[in-house]
C-alpha positions as CSV (number, residue, x, y, z in Angstrom):
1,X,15.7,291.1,123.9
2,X,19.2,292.8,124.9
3,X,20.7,291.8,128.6
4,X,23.5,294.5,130.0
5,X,25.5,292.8,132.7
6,X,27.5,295.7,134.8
7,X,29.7,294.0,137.6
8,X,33.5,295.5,138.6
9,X,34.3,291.8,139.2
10,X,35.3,289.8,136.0
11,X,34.6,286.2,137.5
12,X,31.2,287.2,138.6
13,X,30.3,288.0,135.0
14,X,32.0,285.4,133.4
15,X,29.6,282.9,135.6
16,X,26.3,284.9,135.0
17,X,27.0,284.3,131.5
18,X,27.5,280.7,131.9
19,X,25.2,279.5,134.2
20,X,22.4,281.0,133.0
21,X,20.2,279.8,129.7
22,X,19.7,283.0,128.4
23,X,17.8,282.2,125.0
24,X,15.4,280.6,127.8
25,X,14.5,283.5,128.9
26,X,13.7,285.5,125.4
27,X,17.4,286.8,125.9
28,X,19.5,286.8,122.4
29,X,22.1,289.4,123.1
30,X,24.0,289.7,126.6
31,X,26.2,292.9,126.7
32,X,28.8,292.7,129.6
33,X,30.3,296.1,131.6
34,X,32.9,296.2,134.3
35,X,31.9,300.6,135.4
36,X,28.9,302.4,135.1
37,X,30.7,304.5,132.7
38,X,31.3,301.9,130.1
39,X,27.4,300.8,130.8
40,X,26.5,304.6,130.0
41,X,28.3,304.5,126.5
42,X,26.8,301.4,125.4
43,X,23.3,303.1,125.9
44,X,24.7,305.1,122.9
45,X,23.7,302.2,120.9
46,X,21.2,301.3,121.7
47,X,19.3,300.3,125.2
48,X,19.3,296.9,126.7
49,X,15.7,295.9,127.9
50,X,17.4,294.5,131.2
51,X,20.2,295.0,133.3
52,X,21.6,293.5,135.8
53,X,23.7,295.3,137.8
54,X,26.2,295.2,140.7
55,X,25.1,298.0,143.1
56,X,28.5,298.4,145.1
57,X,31.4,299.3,142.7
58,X,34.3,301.7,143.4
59,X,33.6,303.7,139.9
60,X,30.2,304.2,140.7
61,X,27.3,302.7,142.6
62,X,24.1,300.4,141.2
63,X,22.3,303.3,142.9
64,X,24.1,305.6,140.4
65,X,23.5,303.6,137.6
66,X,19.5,303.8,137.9
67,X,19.1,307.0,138.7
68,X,21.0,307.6,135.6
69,X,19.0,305.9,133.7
70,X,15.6,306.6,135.2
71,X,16.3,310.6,134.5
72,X,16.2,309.1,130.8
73,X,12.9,307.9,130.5
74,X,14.6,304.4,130.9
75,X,11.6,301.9,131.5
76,X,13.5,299.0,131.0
77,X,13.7,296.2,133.9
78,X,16.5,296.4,136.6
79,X,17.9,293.8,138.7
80,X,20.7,294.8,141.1
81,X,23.3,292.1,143.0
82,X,24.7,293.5,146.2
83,X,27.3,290.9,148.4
84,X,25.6,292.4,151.6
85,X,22.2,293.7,152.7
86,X,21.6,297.2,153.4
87,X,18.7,299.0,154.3
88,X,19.9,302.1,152.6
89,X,21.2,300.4,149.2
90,X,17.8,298.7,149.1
91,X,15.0,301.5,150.0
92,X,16.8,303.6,147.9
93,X,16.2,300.9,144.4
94,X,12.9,300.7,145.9
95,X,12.5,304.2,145.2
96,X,13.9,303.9,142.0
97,X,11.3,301.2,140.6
98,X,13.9,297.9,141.0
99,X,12.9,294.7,139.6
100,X,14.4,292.5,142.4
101,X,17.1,292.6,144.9
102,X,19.9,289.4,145.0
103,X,22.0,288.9,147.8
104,X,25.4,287.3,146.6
105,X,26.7,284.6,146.9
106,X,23.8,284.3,143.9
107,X,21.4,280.9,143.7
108,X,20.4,279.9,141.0
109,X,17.1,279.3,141.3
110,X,16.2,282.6,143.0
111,X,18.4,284.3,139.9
112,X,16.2,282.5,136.9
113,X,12.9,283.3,139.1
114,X,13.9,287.2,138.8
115,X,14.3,287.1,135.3
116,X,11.3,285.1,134.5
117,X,9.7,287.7,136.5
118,X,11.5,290.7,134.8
119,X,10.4,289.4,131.8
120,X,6.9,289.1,132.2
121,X,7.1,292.8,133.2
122,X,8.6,293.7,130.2
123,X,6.5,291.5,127.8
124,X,3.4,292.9,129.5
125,X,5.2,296.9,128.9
126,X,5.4,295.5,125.0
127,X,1.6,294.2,124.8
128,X,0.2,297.2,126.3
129,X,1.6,299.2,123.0
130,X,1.8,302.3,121.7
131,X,-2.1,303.0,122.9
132,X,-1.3,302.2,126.2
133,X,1.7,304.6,126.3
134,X,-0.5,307.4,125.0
135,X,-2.7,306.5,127.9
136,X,-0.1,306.2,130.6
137,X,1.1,309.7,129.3
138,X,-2.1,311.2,129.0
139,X,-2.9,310.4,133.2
140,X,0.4,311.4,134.3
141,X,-0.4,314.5,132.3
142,X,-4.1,314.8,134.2
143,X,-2.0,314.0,137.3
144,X,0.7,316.5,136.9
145,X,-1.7,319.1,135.9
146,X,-4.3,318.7,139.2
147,X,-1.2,318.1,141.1
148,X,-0.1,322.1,140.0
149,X,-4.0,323.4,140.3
150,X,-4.0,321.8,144.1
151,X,-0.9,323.5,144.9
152,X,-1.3,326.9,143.9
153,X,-5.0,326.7,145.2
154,X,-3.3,325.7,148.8
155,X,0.0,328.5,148.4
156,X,-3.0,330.7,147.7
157,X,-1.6,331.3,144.3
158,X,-4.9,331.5,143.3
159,X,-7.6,333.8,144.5
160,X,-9.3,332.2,147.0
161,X,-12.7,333.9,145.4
162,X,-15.2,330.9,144.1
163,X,-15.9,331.5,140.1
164,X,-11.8,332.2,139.6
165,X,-11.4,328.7,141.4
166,X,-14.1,327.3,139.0
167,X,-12.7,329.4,136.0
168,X,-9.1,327.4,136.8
169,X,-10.7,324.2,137.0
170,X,-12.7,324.6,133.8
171,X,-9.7,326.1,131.8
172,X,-6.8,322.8,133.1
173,X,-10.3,320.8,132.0
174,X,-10.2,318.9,135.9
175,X,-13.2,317.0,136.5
176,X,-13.8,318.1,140.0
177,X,-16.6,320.2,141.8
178,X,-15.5,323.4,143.7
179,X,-18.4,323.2,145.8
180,X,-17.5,320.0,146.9
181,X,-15.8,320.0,150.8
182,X,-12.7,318.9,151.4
183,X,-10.2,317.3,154.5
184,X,-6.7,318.5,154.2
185,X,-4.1,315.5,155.1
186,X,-0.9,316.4,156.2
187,X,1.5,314.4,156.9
188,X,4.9,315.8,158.2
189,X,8.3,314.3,158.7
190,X,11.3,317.1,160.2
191,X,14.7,316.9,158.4
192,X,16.6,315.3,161.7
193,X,14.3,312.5,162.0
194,X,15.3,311.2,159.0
195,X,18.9,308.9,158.4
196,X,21.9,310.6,157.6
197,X,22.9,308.4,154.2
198,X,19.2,309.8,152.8
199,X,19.6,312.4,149.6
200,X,16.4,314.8,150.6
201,X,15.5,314.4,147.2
202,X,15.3,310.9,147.2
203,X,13.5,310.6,150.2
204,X,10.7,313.0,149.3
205,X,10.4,310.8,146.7
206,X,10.3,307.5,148.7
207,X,8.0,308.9,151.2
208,X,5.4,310.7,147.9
209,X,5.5,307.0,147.0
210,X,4.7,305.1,150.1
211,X,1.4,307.4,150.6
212,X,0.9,307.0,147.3
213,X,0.4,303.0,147.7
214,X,-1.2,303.2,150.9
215,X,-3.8,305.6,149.6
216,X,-4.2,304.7,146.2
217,X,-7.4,303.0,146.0
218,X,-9.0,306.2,147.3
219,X,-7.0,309.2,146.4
220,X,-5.4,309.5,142.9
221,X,-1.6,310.6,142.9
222,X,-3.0,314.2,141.5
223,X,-3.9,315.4,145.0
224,X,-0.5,314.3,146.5
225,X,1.1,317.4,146.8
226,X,5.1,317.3,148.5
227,X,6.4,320.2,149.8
228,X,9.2,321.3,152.2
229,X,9.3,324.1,154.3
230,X,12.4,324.4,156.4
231,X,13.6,321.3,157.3
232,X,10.0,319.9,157.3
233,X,9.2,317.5,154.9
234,X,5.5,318.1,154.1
235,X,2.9,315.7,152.0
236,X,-0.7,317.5,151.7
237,X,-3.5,315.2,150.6
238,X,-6.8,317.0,149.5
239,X,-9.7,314.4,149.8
240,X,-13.4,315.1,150.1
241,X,-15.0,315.1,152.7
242,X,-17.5,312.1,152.3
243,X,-14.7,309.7,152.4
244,X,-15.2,307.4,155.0
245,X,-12.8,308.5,157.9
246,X,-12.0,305.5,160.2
247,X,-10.2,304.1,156.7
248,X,-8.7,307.6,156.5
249,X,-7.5,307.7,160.0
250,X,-6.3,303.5,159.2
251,X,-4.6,304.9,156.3
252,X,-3.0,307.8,158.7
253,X,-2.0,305.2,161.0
254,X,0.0,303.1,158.3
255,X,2.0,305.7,157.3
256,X,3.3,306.2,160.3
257,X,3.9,302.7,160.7
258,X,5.4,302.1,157.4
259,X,7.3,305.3,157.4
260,X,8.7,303.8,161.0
261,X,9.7,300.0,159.3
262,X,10.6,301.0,155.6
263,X,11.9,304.7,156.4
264,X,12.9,304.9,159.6
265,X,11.8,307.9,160.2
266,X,9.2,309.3,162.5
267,X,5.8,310.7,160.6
268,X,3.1,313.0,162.0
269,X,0.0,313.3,160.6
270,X,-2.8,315.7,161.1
271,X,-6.7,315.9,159.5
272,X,-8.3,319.2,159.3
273,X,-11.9,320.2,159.3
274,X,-14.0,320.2,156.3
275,X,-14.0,323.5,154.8
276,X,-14.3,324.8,151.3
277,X,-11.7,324.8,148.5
278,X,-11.4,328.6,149.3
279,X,-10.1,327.8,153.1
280,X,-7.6,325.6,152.5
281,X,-4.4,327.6,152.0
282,X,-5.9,328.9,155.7
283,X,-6.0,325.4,157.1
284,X,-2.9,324.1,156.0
285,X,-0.7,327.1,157.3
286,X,-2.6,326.1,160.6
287,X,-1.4,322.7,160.1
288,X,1.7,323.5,160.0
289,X,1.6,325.9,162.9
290,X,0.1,323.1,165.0
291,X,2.5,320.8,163.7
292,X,5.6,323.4,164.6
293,X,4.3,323.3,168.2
294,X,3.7,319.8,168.4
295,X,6.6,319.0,170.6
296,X,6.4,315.9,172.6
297,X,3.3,314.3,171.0
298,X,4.6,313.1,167.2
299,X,4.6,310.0,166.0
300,X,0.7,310.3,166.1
301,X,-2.6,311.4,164.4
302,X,-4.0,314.1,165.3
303,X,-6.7,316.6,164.2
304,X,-7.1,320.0,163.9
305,X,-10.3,320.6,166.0
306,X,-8.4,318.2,169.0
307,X,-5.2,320.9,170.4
308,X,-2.9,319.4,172.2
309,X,-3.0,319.8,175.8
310,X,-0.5,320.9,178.2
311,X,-0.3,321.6,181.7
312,X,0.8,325.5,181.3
313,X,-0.6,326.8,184.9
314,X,3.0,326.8,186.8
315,X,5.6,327.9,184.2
316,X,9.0,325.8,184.4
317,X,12.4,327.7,184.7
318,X,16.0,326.3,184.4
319,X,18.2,326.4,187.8
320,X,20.6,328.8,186.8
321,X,23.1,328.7,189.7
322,X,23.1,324.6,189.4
323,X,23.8,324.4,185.7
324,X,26.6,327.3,186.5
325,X,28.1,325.2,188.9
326,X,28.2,321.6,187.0
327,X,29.7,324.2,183.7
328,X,32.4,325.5,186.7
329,X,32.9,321.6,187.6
330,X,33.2,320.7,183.8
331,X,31.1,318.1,184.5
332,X,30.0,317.1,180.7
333,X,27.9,314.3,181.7
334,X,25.8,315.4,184.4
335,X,25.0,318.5,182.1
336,X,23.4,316.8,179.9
337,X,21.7,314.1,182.0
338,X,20.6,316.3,184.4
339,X,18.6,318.5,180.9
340,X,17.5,314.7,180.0
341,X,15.8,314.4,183.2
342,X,14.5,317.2,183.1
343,X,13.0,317.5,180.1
344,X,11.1,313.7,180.3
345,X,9.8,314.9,184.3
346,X,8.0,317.5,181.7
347,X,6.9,315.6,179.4
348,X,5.5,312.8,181.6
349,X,3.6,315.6,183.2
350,X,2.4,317.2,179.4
351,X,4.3,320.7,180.1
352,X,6.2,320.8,177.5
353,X,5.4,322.9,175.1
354,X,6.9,325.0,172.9
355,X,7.7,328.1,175.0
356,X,9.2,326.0,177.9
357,X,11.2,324.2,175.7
358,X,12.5,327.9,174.1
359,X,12.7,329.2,177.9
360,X,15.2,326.4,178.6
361,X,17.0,326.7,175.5
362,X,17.4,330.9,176.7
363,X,18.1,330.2,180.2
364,X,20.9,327.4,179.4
365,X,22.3,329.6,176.8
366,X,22.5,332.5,179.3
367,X,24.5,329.9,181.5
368,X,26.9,329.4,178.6
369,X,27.6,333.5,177.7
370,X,27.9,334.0,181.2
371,X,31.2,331.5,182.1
372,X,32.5,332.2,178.3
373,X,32.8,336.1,178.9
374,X,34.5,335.4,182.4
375,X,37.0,333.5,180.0
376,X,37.2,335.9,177.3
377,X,36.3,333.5,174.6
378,X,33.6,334.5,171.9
379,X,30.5,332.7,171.8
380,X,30.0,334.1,167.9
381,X,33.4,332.5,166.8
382,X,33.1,329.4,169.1
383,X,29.5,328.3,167.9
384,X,30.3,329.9,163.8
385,X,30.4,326.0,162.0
386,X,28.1,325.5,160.0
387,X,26.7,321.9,162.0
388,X,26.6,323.9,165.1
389,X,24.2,326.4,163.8
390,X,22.0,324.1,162.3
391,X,21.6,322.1,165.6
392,X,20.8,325.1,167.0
393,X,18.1,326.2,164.3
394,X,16.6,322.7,165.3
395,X,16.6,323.1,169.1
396,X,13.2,323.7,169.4
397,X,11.4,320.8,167.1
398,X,11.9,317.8,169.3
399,X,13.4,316.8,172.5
400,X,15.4,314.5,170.5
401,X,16.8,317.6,169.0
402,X,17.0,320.0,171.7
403,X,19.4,317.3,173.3
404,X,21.5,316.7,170.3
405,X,22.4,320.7,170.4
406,X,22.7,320.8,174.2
407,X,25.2,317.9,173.7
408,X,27.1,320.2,171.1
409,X,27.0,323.2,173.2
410,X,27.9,321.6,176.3
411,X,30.9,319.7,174.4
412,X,32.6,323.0,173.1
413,X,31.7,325.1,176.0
414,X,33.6,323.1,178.6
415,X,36.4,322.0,176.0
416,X,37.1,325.6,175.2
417,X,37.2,326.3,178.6
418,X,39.7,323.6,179.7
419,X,42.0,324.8,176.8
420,X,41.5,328.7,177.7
421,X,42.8,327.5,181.6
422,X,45.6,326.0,179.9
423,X,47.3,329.1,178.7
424,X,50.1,327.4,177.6
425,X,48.1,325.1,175.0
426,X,46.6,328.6,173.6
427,X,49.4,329.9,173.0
428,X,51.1,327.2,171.6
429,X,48.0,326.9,169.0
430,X,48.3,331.0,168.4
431,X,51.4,330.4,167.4
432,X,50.6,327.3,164.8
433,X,48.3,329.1,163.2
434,X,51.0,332.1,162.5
435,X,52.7,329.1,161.1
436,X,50.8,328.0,158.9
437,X,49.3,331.3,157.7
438,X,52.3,334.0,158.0
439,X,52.4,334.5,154.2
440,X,48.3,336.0,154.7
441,X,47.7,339.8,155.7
442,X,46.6,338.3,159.3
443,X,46.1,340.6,162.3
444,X,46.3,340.0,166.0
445,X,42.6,339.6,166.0
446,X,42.4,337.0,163.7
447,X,45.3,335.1,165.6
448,X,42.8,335.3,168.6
449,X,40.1,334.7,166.6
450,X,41.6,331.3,165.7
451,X,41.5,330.2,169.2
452,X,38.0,331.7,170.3
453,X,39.7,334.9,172.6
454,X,39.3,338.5,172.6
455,X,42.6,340.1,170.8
456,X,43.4,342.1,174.4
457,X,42.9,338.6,176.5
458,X,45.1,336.5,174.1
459,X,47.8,339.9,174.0
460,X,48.0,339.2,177.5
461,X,48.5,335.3,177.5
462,X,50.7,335.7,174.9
463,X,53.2,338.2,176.7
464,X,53.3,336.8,179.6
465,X,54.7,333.5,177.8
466,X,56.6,334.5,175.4
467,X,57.9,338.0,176.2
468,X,56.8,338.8,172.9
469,X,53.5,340.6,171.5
470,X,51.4,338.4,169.0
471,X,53.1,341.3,166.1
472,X,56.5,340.6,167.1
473,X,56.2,337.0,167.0
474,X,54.6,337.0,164.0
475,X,57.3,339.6,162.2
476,X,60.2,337.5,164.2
477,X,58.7,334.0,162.2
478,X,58.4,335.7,159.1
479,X,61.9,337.2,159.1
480,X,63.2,333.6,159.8
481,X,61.3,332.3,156.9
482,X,62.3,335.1,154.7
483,X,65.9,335.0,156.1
484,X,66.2,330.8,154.5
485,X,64.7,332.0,151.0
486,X,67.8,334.8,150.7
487,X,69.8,331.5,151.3
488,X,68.3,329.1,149.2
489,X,66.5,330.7,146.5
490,X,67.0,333.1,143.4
491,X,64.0,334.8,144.2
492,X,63.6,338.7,144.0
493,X,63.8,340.7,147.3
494,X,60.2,342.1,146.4
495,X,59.0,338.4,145.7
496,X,60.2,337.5,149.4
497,X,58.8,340.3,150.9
498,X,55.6,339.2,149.3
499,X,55.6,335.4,149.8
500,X,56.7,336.3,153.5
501,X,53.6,338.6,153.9
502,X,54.9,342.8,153.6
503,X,52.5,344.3,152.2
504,X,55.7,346.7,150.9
505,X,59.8,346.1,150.3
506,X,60.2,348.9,152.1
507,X,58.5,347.8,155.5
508,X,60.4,344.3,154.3
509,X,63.6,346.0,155.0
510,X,62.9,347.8,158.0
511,X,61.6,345.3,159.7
512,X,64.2,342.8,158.1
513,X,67.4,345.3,159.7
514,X,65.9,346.0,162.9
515,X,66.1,342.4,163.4
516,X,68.8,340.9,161.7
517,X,71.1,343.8,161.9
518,X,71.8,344.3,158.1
519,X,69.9,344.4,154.7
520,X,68.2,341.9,153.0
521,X,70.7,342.6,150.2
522,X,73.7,342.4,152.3
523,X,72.3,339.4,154.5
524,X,71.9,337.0,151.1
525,X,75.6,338.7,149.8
526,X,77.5,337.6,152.9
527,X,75.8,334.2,153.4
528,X,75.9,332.9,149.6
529,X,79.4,334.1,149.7
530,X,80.1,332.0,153.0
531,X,78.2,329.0,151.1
């Protein structure tokens, strides 16, 4: 068997090869690497049944490495070394099918136990043969195509009419009754509740795998069906409805504890009724609409004949003229405790729901429009990046992400409120960014549009500083700059007007006498001469 050993630090390889009896181990050929790229060439040659592989390298990642290799059909074992643990670094090889997981410095012991054990797995790959590969291929075929039928029966791909159902099932050649009844499982996890250093494609995986496992002995992976709508990360398990239930709800119940240890993320699930194949692109869009409203109970099982409960008889409405006041006071903090407190009273006493928690959202956002008009600043320009509109998209899912976009808003509203009362600190930023963009066709409103005011507010301000309107400033800086190019550069007088921002050389020179006094022609004759 061939050994690739991929590790940015020399030493560290140069001791792997020593210390280790390799021909021990069934190992005759040990390839060494220093970068995944040289490890990707060598696969040119052939691949190595094992590699061992730093994860953190500044040419590319372990991580990198396998999922490289696992898009290939690689099947090969794969042990990584990693000089600190990290959840991330390690859920993530979990994902990817790792062999083991070494902490550096390595022992020696716990080094030849991973190998002895990577080569069993291998050896036991090799016995299995070339029937056993036809097999494997033939149920991940079986899987892959019930996988496709139970998705376009739930999208409603397929007509929900009986024989066309049983006409599918008999043409993909499925060995499942359509009369049967069955329990949607859903399982949800929203996009925010999961860790920032997750790629959403990996963790669909991880999370498709973990249910997988828990519910393998009773579900086979062809009724597994991941899905995302929005920034919900959906699993849908179709099983039928003789399975025994308290295992079910056990099985529910894991998840959401697993999900909590391995993931850290929060899970939901939810069981439906038992209807017929036909209903179930009906039940799971009510899944998901009870899961959409599900606000302050997730975390939890729940089922679809058992609503959730809130306490909706006196509605709850923000105190305008209090919120005003603390946004007058620019009082960050007690903002956003004060919507904290407020929100757990509610949820102590199961009234929040979905519309209170959207009335809130309206009423503070009425708050915030309100003070930013008196100021002349424009919400659309303030609140435009991207990260701002997406907490704002999630307001409504959770508590947890209502206050992360109350934070937000509160942060810019009161900032650009301090900075609008300091004139002179808009100004001075109107005029950096005719600095640094003088040589663009910019306009007076975009100058105000760069510091979040109407273009007749920041006119005003402007004036009243600098005795000059935002057009004369901006001609006056690019006359200067066009003014030190005559000087210092053989560049046509077209070419300056150009790189100075005129449209035309005929507005260049208009504007260029009216404030120098002479041509551009005569300004660069008399100066060069003088030089």
């Amino acid at each position: 068997m061939r050994c690739m050993l991929i590790d940015d630090d020399i030493p560290t390889v140069k001791a792997l090869l020593s210390i280790v009896n390799w021909e021990e181990f069934g190992i005759t050929e040990v390839l060494t690497a220093y970068n995944i790229q040289d490890a990707k060439q060598m696969f040119g040659s052939g691949e190595p049944d094992l590699i061992i592989c730093d994860i953190e390298m500044p040419r590319g990642s372990g991580i990198d490495m396998i999922k490289w290799a696992r898009e290939r059909q690689y099947e090969g074992g794969f042990i990584f070394l990693t000089c600190h643990e990290s959840f991330s670094f390690a859920s993530k090889a979990i994902s990817y099918n790792v062999d083991s997981y070494l902490v550096k410095p390595l022992d020696k012991q716990e080094l030849e136990a991973a190998l002895q054990k990577s080569m069993e797995t291998l050896k036991k790959k090799m016995m299995m043969g070339e029937y056993s590969k036809m097999g494997l291929a033939w149920l991940k075929n079986i899987d892959l195509v019930e996988r496709g039928f139970w998705s376009d029966v739930l999208t409603a791909t397929l007509s929900p009419r009986i024989n066309l159902i049983q006409s599918e099932v008999q043409k993909r050649e499925l060995a499942l009754s359509v009369h049967t009844d069955y329990i949607l499982f859903l399982v949800s996890v929203p996009r925010s509740q999961i860790e920032r250093e997750w790629d959403e494609s990996i963790f669909h995986y991880a999370l498709s795998n973990l249910i997988s496992e828990i519910l393998i002995s009773q579900v086979s992976a062809g009724r597994i069906i991941a899905y995302q709508v929005d920034n919900v990360f959906y699993n849908a398990i179709l099983v039928e409805s003789k399975i025994d239930m308290k295992w079910l709800q056990g099985s529910a119940e894991n998840i959401i504890l697993m999900c909590r240890q391995y993931l850290k993320c929060s899970a939901t699930c939810y069981f439906s009724e038992k209807v017929a194949v036909s209903e179930l692109s009906q039940v799971k869009t009510k899944l998901e609409q009870l899961d959409e409203s599900n606000i302050i109970f997730r975390g939890k099982v729940h089922f679809q004949n058992e609503p959730f409960h809130y306490d909706t008889t006196e509605r709850f409405s923000l105190d305008i003229e209090l919120f005003t006041m603390l946004f007058v006071q620019k009082e960050k903090v007690q903002i956003v405790n004060r919507l904290k407190k407020e929100l757990e009273l509610l949820t102590s006493l199961n009234k929040l729901d979905s519309a209170t928690l959207h009335s809130i959202r309206e009423d503070l956002l009425q708050v915030v429009y309100s003070l930013l008009s008196r100021q002349h600043i424009q919400a659309h320009r303030l609140f435009a990046a991207d990260v701002t509109q997406q907490l704002f998209q999630n307001a409504e899912s959770s508590v947890f992400d209502f206050m992360k976009w109350a934070q937000a808003l509160t942060d810019k509203t009161v900032d650009s409120i301090k900075e609008v009362l300091q004139s002179e600190g808009v100004v001075e930023r109107a005029k950096r960014f005719i600095h640094e963009n003088y040589r663009q066709d910019i306009s007076r409103e975009d100058v105000a549009a760069s510091v979040y005011l109407t273009a007749d507010y920041l006119a005003k301000v402007f004036k009243n500083e600098t005795g000059q309107t935002v057009k004369e400033y901006l001609n006056d800086y690019r006359i200067k700059a066009a003014k030190h190019m005559l000087i210092e550069s053989t560049a046509s007088i077209s070419e300056i007007a150009m790189e100075t921002g005129f449209d035309t050389i005929s507005y260049f020179s208009t504007v260029f006498k009216k404030l120098a006094g002479e041509t551009p022609i005569a300004y660069r004759s008399k100066h060069k001469s003088i030089r």
